[in-house]
C-alpha positions in Angstrom: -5.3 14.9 7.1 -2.7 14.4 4.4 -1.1 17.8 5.6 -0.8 17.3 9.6 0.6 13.5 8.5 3.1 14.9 6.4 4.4 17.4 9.1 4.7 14.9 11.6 5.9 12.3 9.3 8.8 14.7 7.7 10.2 14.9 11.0 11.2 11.1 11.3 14.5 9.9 10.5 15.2 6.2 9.4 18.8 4.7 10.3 19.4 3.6 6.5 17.4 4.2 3.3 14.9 1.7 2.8 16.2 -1.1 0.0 14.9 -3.7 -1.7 15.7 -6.6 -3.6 13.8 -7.6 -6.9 13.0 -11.1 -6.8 11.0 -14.2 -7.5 8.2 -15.0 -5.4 5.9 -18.3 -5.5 2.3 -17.6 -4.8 0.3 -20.9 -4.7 2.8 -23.1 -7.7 2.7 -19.5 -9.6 5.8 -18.1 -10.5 5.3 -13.6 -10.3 8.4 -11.1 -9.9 8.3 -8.4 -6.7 10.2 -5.5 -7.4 10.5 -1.6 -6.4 8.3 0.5 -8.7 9.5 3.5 -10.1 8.4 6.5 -12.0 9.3 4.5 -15.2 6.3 2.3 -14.3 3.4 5.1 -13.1 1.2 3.7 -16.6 1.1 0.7 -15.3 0.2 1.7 -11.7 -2.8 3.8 -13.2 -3.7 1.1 -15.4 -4.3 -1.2 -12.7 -6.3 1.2 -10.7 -8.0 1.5 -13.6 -9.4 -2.1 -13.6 -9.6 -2.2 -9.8 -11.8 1.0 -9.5 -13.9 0.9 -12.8 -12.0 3.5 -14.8 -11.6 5.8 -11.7 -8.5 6.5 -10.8 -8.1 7.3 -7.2 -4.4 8.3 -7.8 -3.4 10.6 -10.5 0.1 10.7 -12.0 1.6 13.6 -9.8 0.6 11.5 -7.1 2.1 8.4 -7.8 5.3 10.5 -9.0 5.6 12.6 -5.5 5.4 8.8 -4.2 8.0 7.1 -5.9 11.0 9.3 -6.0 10.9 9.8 -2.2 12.8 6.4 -2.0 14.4 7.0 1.4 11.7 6.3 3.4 9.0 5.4 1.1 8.2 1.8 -0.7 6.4 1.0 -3.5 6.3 -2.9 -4.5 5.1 -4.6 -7.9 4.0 -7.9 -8.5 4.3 -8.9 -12.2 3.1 -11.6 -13.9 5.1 -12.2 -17.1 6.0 -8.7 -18.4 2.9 -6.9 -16.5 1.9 -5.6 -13.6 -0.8 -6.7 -12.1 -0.5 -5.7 -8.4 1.0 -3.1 -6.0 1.5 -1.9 -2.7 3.2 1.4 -0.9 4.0 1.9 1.9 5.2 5.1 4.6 8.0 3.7 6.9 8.9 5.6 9.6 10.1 4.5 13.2 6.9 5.5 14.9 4.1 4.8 12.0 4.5 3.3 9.4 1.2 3.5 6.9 0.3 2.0 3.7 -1.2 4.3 1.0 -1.9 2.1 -1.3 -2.8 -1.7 -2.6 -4.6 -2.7 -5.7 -4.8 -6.3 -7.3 -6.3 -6.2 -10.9 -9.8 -7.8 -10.6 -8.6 -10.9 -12.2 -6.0 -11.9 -10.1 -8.1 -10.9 -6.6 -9.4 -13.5 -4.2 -6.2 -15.9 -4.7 -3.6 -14.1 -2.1 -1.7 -11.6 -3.4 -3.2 -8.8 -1.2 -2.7 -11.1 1.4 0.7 -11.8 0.6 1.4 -8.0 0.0 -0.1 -6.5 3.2 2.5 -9.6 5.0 5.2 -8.6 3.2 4.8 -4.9 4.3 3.8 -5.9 7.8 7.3 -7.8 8.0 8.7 -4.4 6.8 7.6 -2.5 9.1 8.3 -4.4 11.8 11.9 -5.0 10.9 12.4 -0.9 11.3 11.3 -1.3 13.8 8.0 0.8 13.4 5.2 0.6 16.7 2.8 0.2 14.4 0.9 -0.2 10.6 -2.0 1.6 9.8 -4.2 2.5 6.6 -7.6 3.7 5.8 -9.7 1.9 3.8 -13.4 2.8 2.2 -16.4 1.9 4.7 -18.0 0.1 2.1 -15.0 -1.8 1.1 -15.9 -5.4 3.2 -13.5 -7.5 1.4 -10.5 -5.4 2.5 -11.9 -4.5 5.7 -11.8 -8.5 6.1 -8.4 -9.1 4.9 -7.3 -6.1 7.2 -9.2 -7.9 10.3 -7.9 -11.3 9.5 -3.8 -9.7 9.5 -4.4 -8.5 13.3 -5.5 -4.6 12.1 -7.9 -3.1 14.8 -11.2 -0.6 13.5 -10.2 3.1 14.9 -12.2 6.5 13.7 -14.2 7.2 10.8 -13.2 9.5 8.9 -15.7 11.7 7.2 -15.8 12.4 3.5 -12.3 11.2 3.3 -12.6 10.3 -0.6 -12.6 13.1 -2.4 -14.4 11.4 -5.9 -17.4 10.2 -4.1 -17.0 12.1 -0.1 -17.4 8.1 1.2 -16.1 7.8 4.6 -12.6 6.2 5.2 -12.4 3.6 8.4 -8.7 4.0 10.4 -7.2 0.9 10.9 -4.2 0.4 13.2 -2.0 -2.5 13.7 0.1 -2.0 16.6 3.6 -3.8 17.1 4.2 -5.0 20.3 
């Protein structure tokens, strides 16, 4: 899957380098900070997976570095609370598909709107491209997400088999199309 994606992703050219602007962002009277992650922060990425996937880690290090320096077209966000991060998001933006790779809110934070707030803010991203549409896959068993997904306007496609390499669970393709 990865492979055939790549190929057909590789050949899509955005007008401009995606950018992005740290900044200060209110979430329910809470103050956090939203900024680009970079390489400098991959610990802190893999720690919150970590909490989120009971000491699994879903994404290793060469991962999340093959991810982050491909800053053209490729956007990784942080929330951080203080002086840590407790959230993230990334995101594939290309003119014809954009797709998110990734989200993860650390346990205690979840359920108060910061995936919410996340997915929306990568939603608006795409859209501003302007991509034809968002899509992700998300774990079969993962009802929460699959909710939050629903709720955003995302659309069930295929299941794909064995898609998880730790545990071979079944990924469900989810499209938002832009219209």
């Amino acid at each position: 899957m990865w492979k055939k994606f790549r190929q057909w992703y590789c050949h899509e050219i955005l007008p401009t380098p995606i950018k992005f602007t740290p900044q200060e962002v209110n979430l329910d009277g809470r103050l956090f900070w939203l900024k680009r992650a970079t390489v400098a922060d991959i610990e802190a990425l893999l720690a919150v997976e970590r909490h989120c996937y009971a000491g699994l880690m879903p994404w290793d290090r060469s991962a999340f570095t093959n991810e982050l320096r491909k800053v053209d077209d490729t956007l990784y966000l942080a929330l951080v609370d203080g002086e840590v991060i407790i959230a993230f998001i990334g995101c594939w933006l290309t003119l014809q598909e954009s797709h998110i790779t990734n989200l993860a809110v650390k346990p205690r934070y979840q359920n108060s709107g910061i995936g919410r707030f996340l997915m929306q803010w990568m939603i608006r991203e795409s859209q501003q491209l302007p991509s034809k549409k968002l899509t992700l896959e998300v774990r079969v068993s993962n009802a929460p997400a699959k909710h939050l997904y629903h709720t955003l306007g995302f659309q069930d496609g295929k299941v794909k088999r064995a898609y998880y390499v730790a545990d071979r669970e079944d990924a469900l393709n989810m499209v938002l199309p832009f219209t």
